[in-house]
N, C-alpha and C positions, 0 to 999 in steps of 0.2 A: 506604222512600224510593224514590220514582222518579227513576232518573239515567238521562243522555240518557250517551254517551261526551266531552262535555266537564265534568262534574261529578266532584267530589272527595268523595267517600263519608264524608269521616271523621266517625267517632264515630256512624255511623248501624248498626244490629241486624241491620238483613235491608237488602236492594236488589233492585230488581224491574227489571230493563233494560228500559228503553224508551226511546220520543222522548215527553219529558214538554213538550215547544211545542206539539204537537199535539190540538187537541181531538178529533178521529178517532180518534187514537192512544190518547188520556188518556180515551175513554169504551171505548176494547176496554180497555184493560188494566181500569176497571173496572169491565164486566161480567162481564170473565174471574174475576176477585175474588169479586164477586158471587154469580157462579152455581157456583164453588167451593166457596165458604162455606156457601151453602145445599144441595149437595152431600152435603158430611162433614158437616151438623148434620142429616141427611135432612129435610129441608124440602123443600115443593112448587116444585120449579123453575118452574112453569107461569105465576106472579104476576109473574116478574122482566120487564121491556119487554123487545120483541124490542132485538137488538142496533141495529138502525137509529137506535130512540130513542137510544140511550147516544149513537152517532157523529154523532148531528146530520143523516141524510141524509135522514129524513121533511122536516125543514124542509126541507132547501135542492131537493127535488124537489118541495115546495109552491112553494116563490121562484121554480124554474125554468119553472114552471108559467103563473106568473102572469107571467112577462117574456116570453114566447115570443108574437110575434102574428106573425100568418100577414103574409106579402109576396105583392102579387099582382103579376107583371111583363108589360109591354105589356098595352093597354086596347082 
């Protein structure tokens, strides 16, 4: 279970502190997972996306991309 510090754990095994609102947040913690697991099973880490994909910033540096137009001031 992912608990932020307003969450009540009970009856949960394990807890993995985080901020679980966060989609930045909630793709590191699981790539951290991730590339943990593949880690201890010696698996090829090399297949797992960079972390960018997990946190969403490939998109939002495509979006910022495409919203950015040039200002040209006095003609």
């Amino acid at each position: 279970m992912i608990c932020d510090t307003n969450n009540v754990p009970k009856g949960a095994d394990q807890i993995i502190i985080g901020n679980n609102k966060s989609e930045k947040s909630l793709g590191l913690i699981f790539y951290l997972l991730t590339r943990g697991y593949m880690k201890a099973k010696e698996m090829d880490t090399s297949k797992i996306p960079d972390l960018e994909w997990w946190t969403g910033e490939l998109q939002e540096a495509r979006v910022f991309k495409k919203k950015i137009v040039p200002v040209k001031y006095g003609t």
